[in-house]
C-alpha positions in Angstrom: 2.5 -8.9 0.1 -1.2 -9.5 1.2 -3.5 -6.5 1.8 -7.3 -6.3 3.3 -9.7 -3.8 3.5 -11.9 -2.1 5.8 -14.6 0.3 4.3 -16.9 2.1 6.3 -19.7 4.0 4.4 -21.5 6.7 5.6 -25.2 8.1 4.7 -25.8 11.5 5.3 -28.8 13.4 5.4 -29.1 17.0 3.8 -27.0 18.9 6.4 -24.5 16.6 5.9 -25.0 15.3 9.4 -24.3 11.2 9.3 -27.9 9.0 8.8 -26.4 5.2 8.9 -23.1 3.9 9.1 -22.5 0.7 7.2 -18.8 -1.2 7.2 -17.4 -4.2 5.9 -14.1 -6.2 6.6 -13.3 -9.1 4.2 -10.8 -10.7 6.6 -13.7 -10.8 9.4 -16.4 -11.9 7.0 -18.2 -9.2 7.3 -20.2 -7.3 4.8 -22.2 -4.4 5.0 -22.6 -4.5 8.6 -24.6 -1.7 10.4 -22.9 0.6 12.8 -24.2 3.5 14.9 -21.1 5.3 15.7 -17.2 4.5 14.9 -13.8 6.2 16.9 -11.1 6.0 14.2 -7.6 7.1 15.5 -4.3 6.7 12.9 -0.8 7.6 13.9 0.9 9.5 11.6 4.6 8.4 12.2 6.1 11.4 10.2 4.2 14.0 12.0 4.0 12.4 15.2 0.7 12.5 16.1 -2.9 11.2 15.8 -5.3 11.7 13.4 -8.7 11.0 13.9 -12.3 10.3 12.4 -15.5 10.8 15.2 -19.1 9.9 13.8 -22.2 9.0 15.3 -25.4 8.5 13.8 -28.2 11.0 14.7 -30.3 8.3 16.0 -27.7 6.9 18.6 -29.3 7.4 21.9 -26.7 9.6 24.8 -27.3 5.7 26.8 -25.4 4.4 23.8 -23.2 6.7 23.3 -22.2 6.3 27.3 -21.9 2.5 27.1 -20.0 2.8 23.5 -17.7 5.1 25.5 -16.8 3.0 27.9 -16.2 -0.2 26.1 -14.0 1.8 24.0 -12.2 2.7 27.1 -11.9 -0.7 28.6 -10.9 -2.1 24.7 -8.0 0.6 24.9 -6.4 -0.3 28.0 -6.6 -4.0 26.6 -4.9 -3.0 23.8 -2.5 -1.0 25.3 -1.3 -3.6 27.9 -1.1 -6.3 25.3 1.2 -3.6 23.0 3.6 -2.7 26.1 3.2 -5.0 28.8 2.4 -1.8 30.7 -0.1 -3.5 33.1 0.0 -1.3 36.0 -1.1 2.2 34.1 -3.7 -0.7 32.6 -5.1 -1.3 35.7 -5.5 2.1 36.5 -7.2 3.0 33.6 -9.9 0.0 34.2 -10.1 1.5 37.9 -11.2 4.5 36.1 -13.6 2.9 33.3 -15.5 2.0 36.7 -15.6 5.1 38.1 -16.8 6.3 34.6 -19.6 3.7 34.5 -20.7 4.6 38.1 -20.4 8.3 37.1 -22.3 7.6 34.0 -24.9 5.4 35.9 -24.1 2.3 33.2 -23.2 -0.1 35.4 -25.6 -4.0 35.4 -27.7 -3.7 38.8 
């Protein structure tokens, strides 16, 4: 059976509060790539339930963090369409990532 691996390294500064993210993912070709924030959710199926991993860098700006928000958003309701065909709840869920972007005042002018 083949395996692959994604690493994500963290820096940390004294009070343990994250400094740089770096990750690498052989299948992708990537190595040692800088990151400034990464969402990591992982079913559990025995418990039933989600379990997560939220880091930002202290240098990631609240502009970034709104615009990483809502790509991660828009990337879920992709992902969740192409999983279960489910394109209706999709399409309201990209109805909302707009309202979130106006909200957020992200959108291109």
């Amino acid at each position: 059976m083949k395996s692959s691996e994604i690493k994500i390294a963290v820096g940390l500064n004294e009070n343990n509060l994250p400094t740089e993210i770096k990750w690498s993912a052989e299948d992708g070709k990537v190595e040692n790539k800088d990151a400034a924030a990464f969402l990591l959710s992982i079913w559990d199926p025995l418990e039933k339930n989600t379990m997560k991993v939220d880091l930002w860098t202290k240098d990631m700006t609240v502009e970034e963090m709104k615009q990483f928000f809502h790509q991660s958003l828009l990337s879920m309701a992709d992902t969740f369409e192409k999983a279960t065909g489910e394109n209706l709840i999709c399409e309201d869920l990209r109805d909302y990532c707009i309202h979130f972007a106006e909200k957020m005042e992200i959108l291109p002018k």
